[in-house]
C-alpha positions in Angstrom: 195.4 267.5 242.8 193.5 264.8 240.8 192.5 267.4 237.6 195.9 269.3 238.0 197.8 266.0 237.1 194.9 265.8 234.6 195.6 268.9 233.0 199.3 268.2 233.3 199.0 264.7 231.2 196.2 266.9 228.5 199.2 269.2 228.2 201.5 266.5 227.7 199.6 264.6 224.9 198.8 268.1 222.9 202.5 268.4 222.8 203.0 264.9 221.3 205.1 263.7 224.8 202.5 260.9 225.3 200.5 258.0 223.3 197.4 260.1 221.9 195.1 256.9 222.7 196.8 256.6 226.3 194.1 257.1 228.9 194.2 259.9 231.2 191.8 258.3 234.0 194.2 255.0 233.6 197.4 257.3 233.4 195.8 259.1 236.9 195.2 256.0 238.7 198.6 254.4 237.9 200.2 257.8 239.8 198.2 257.6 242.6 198.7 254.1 243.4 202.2 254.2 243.1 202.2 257.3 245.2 200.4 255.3 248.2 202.2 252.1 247.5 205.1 254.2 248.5 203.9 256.0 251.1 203.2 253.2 252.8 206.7 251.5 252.9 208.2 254.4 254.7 210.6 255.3 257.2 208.4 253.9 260.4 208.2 250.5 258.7 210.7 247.9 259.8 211.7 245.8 257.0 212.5 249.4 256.3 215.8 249.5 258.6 216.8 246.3 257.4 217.3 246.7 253.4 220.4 248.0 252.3 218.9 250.4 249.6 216.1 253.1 250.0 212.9 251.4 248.5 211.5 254.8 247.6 214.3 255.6 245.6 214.3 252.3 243.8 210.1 252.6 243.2 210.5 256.0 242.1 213.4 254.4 239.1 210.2 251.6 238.7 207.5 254.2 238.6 209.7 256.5 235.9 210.7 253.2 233.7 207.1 251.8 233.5 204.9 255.0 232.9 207.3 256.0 230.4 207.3 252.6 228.4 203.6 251.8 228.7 202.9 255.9 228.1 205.8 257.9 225.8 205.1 258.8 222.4 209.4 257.8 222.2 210.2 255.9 225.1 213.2 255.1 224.1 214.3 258.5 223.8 212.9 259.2 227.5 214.4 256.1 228.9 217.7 257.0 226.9 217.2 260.1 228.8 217.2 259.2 232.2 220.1 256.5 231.3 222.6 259.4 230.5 221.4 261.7 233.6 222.6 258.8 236.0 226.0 259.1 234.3 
């Protein structure tokens, strides 16, 4: 999984979607902690029952706003992007 999302985030800056000095082991890392951050806080937790909102779906909006600002080539044309999906 590791060098796919690798590959993937190559792919990605060859076609100009993300920073050419961004930093693929950084970029990696960032996904996977987020991924296990979430995992975590799952349905078996039980602060879980007691929020009114699903916490994945809100870390998933997090995750998507910060790797695309600290990581887009545009972010404002991704972040635009997801604005006008949730419309």
């Amino acid at each position: 999984m590791f060098s796919l999302r690798k590959t993937a985030l190559t792919t990605a800056q060859a076609q100009n979607i993300i920073r050419p000095d961004a930093k693929l082991n950084e970029m990696t890392s960032f996904i996977y902690l987020y991924y296990y951050g979430i995992q975590g806080f799952n349905h078996e937790n039980e602060l879980y029952h007691m929020l009114d909102f699903n916490p994945n779906e809100q870390a998933m909006e997090i995750f998507r706003e910060t790797f695309i600002a600290k990581y887009a080539v545009n972010p404002e044309k991704w972040l635009k992007k997801e604005t006008d999906r949730s419309k």
